[in-house]
C-alpha positions in Angstrom: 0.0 0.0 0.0 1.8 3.2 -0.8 2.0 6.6 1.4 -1.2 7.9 -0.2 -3.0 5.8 0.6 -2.2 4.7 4.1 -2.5 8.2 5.4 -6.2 8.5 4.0 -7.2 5.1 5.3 -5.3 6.1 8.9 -5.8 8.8 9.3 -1.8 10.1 9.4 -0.7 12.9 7.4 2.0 11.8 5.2 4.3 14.3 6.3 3.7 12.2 9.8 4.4 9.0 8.4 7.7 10.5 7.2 8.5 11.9 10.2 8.0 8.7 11.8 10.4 7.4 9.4 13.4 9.2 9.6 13.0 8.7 13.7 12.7 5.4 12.8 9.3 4.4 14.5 8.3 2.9 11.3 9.7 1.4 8.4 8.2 0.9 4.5 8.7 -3.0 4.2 9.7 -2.3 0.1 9.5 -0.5 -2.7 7.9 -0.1 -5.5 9.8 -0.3 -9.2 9.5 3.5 -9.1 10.7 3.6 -5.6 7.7 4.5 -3.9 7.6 3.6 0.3 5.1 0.4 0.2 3.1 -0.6 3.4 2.7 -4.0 4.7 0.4 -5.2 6.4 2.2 -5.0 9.2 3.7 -1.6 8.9 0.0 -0.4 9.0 -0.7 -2.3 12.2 2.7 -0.4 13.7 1.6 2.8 12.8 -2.0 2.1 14.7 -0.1 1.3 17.3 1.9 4.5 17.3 -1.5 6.5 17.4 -2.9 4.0 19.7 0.2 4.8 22.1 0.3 8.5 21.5 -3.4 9.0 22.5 -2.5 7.9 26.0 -0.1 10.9 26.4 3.6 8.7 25.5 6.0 10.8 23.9 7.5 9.2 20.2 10.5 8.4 22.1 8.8 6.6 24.8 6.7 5.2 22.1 9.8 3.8 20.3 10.8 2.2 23.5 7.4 0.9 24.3 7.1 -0.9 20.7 11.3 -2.0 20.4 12.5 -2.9 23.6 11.8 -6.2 24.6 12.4 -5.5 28.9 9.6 -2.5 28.5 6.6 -3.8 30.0 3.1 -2.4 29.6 2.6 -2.3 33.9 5.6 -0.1 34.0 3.9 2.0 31.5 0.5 2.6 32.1 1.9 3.1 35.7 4.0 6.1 34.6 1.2 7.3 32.2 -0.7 7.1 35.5 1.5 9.5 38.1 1.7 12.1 35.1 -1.7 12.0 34.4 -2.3 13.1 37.7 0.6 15.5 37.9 -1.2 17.3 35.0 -4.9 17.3 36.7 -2.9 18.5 40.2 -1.2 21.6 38.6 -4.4 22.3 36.4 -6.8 21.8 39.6 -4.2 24.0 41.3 -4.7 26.3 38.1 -8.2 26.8 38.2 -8.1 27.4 41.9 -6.2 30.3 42.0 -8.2 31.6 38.9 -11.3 31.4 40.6 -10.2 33.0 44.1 -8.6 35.9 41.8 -12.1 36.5 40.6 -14.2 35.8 43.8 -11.8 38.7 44.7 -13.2 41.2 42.0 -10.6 42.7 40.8 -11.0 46.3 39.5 -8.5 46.5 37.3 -4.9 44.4 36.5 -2.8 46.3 39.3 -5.8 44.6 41.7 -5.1 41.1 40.1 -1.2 41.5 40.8 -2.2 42.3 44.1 -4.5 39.4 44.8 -2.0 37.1 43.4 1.1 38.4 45.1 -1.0 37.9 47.9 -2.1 34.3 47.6 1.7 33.5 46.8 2.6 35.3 50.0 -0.2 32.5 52.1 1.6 29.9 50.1 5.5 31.5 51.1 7.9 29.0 52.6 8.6 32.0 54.9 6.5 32.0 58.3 7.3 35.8 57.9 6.1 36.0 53.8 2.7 34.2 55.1 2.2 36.6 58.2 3.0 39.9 56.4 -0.1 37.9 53.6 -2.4 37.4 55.9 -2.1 41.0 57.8 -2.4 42.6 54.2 -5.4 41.2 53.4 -7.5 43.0 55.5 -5.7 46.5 54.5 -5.1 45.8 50.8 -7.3 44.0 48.2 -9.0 41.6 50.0 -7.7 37.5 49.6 -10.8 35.4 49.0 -11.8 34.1 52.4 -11.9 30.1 51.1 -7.8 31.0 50.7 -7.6 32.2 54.4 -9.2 29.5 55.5 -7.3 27.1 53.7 -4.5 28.8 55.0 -5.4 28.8 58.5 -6.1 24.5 58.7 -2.7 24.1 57.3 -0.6 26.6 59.5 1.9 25.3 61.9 3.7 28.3 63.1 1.7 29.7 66.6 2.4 33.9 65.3 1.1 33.0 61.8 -2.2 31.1 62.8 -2.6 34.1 64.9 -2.6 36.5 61.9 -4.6 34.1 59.7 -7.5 33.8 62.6 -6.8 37.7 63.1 -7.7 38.0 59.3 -10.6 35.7 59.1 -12.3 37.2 61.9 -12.7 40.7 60.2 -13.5 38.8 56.3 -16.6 37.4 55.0 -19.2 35.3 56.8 -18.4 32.8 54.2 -15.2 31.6 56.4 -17.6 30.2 59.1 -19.0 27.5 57.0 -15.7 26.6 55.4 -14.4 26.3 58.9 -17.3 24.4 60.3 -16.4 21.8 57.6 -12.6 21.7 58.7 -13.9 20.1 61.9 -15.2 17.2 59.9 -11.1 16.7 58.8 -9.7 13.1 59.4 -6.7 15.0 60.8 -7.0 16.1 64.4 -4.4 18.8 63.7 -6.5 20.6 61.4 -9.9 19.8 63.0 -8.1 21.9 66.4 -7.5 24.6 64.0 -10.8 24.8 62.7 -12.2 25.2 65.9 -9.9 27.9 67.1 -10.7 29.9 64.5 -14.1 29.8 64.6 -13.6 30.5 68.4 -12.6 33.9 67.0 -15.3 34.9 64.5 -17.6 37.3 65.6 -21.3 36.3 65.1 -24.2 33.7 66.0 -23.5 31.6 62.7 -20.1 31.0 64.6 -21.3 30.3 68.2 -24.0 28.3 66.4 -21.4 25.4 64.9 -19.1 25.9 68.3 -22.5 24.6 70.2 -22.8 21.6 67.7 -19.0 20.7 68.2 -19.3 20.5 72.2 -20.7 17.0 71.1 -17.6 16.3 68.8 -16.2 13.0 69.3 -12.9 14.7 69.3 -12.2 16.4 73.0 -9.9 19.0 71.9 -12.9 20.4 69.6 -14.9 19.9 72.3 -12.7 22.0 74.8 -11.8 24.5 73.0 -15.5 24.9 71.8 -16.2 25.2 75.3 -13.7 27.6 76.4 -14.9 29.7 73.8 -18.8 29.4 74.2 -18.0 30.1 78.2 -16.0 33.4 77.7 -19.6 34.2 75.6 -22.1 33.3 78.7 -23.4 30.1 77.1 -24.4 28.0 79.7 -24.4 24.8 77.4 -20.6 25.0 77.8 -21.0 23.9 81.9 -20.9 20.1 81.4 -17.7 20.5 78.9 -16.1 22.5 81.4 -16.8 20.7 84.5 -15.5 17.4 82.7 -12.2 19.3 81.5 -11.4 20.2 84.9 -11.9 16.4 86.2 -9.9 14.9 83.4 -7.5 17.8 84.1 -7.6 19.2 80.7 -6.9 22.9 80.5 -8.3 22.6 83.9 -7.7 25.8 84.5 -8.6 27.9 81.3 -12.1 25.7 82.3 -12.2 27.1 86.0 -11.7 30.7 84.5 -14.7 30.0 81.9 -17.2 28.1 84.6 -16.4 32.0 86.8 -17.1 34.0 83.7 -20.5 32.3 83.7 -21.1 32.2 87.7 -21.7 35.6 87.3 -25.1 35.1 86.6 -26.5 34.1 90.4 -28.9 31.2 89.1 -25.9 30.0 87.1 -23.5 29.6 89.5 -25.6 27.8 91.9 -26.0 25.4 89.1 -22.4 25.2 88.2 -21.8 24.9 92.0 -24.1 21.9 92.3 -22.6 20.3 89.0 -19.2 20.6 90.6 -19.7 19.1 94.2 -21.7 16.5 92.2 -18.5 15.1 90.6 -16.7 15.6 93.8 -19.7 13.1 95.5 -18.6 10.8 92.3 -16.7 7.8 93.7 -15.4 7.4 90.3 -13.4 10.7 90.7 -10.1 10.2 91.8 -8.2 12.1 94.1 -6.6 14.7 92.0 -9.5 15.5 90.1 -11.6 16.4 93.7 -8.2 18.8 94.3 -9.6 20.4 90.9 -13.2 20.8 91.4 -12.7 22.0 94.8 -10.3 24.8 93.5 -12.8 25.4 90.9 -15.4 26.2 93.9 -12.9 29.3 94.8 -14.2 31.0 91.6 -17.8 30.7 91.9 -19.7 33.0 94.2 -23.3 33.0 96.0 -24.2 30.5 99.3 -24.5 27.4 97.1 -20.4 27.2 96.5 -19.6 28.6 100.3 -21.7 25.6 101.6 -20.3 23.1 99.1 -17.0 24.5 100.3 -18.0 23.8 104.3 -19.0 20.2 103.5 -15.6 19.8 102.2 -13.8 21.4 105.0 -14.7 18.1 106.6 -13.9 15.6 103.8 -11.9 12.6 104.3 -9.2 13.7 101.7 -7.4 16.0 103.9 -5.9 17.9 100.3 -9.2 18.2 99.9 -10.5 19.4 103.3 -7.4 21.9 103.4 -8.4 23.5 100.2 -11.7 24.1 101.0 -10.9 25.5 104.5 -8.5 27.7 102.7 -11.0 28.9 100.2 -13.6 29.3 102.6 -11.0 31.9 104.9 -10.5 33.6 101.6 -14.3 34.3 100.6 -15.2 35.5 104.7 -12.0 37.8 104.2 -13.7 39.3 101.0 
C-alpha cells in the first residue's frame, strides 16, 4: 500500500508517516519499481499502534521504547502514564483554583489582580514571615478570598502566623464560618483543632452556632476549646464540657476561669456549684481531680459554693479538706 494511501485510510498525514520514518518508528517494508515507500500489512498495524500509544499521552521516544525494547513492560507503563496524568490534573486543579479565588476577589483593574496574586503566593510562602505579612495585608489591601484564608489557616503550623490568619478571618466574610465548620469534619485532628480555634474567634451567631454543635464532637480538643470559647460568651451549654475538662485535668484551669465568667449570673452559678460538688460526691473521681473541682469552687460566688465548700472542709481527703478551708478563709475575708 503506498504513502497515499495509508494516510487516508489512517488517518496520518503523510508528512507524519515520514517523520516517523526518519525517527525510525516505522519502516516501509519495500519498494515499489518506481521507488515508492510500500506498506505492509504489518507496517499499517505499527503505525496504529503508534497513534494507539500517543493518545494515552507517550512521547515518540517513549513510544519507540514501548514498541522496540523487549524488557519495557506495559505495567511499568500505564503506571508512569498514570502518576503524570495526575501530575497534570494536580497543577491544572491547582490552576483553576487560583483563577477562581482571583475573581471571587473582584478585581477592579490588573494592578488589583497583581495584588491578589502576590497575595495568595505570599499565604503559600515557605517564609513564616512572607505568610504573616499575607495574611495581615489582606484586610488592608485588596481583599484575599476568604476560602484561601481558610485554607491557610487548617494548614498553619507556626503559633504567630495562625494568629494573623485567625486575626484575618475574623474581620473577612461570613463565608469563612462554614468553610471552617467543615474543617472540623477533617480526618486529621491537627487541622480539625485549628478549625475550631478559629471559629472561636469569629464574631457572630453563625459561629457560636457550629461551636454549640461541636461540644458533642467525638474529638475532646474540639470539644474543649468549643467550650472555652462558648463560656467566655455566657453560654451555659458549655457547663458540662467544662466541669468534665477540669476532672480529666484538661486545661483545667482555662475551664475554671470560663465556669467563673458564667457564675456571674447568680442562678448559674448555683447550678455550676451543684454540677461541681456533684463530681466531687462521684466515687469514680479520683483524688486529683476532687483537688480540681474543689479549686474550681474558689471562683464561683453566692451561698450554694460557700456551703459546698464547708462540707468539704470536713472531707476525708485532707488535700481536699485543706483547700476548701482555705478557700472558705479567703471568701469570709472578701
Amino acid at each position: 500500500m503506498l504513502i497515499g494511501e495509508v494516510a487516508r485510510r489512517s488517518g496520518v498525514s503523510a508528512r507524519m508517516l515520514r517523520h516517523y520514518e526518519s525517527l525510525g518508528l516505522v519502516r516501509p517494508s519495500g519498494r515499489t519499481g518506481s521507488g515508492y515507500r510500500e506498506y505492509s500489512q504489518g507496517d499499517i498495524r505499527r503505525i496504529f499502534h503508534i497513534e494507539s500509544l500517543r493518545s494515552l499521552g507517550l512521547s515518540l521516544r517513549e513510544i519507540g521504547r514501548a514498541l522496540d525494547e523487549p524488557g519495557f513492560t506495559p505495567s511499568a507503563l500505564v503506571d508512569d502514564l498514570v502518576r503524570q496524568a495526575r501530575e497534570r490534573i494536580a497543577a491544572e486543579q491547582e490552576l483553576l483554583t487560583r483563577l477562581r479565588r482571583i475573581d471571587a476577589a473582584d478585581p477592579a483593574d490588573w494592578e488589583d489582580v497583581l495584588q491578589v496574586v502576590a497575595l495568595l503566593k505570599g499565604l503559600g510562602s515557605k517564609s513564616a514571615d512572607a505568610r504573616q505579612r499575607a495574611a495581615l495585608s489582606s484586610v488592608h489591601e485588596v481583599a484575599v478570598p476568604v476560602e484561601a484564608l481558610v485554607e491557610a489557616a487548617l494548614s498553619e503550623t507556626e503559633p504567630n502566623v495562625a494568629g494573623a490568619l485567625r486575626w484575618a478571618l475574623a474581620r473577612s466574610d461570613d463565608a469563612g464560618t462554614a468553610l471552617l465548620a467543615e474543617g472540623l469534619g477533617s480526618p486529621v485532628a491537627a487541622v480539625r483543632e485549628r478549625a475550631v480555634q478559629a471559629l472561636a474567634e469569629l464574631p457572630g451567631e453563625e459561629a457560636t452556632a457550629h461551636l454549640r454543635q461541636a461540644l458533642a464532637h467525638s474529638d475532646a480538643v474540639v470539644r474543649g476549646y468549643a467550650a472555652l470559647a462558648l463560656g467566655a460568651q455566657g453560654v451555659a451549654d458549655a457547663v458540662p464540657t467544662l466541669v468534665g475538662m477540669i476532672v480529666a485535668g484538661r486545661n483545667d484551669t482555662d475551664a475554671a476561669d470560663a465556669l467563673s465568667v458564667l457564675a456571674t449570673d447568680t442562678a448559674m452559678a448555683d447550678r455550676i456549684a451543684s454540677r461541681l460538688l456533684g463530681r466531687l460526691s462521684d466515687h469514680a473521681t479520683g483524688a486529683p481531680a476532687r483537688g480540681r473541682l474543689t479549686q474550681a469552687l474558689a471562683g464561683v460566688p453566692g451561698a450554694r459554693a460557700s456551703r459546698a465548700l464547708l462540707e468539704l472542709s470536713r472531707d476525708e481527703d485532707r488535700a481536699v479538706a485543706v483547700t476548701a478551708t482555705y478557700l472558705l478563709r479567703l471568701r469570709e475575708g472578701r
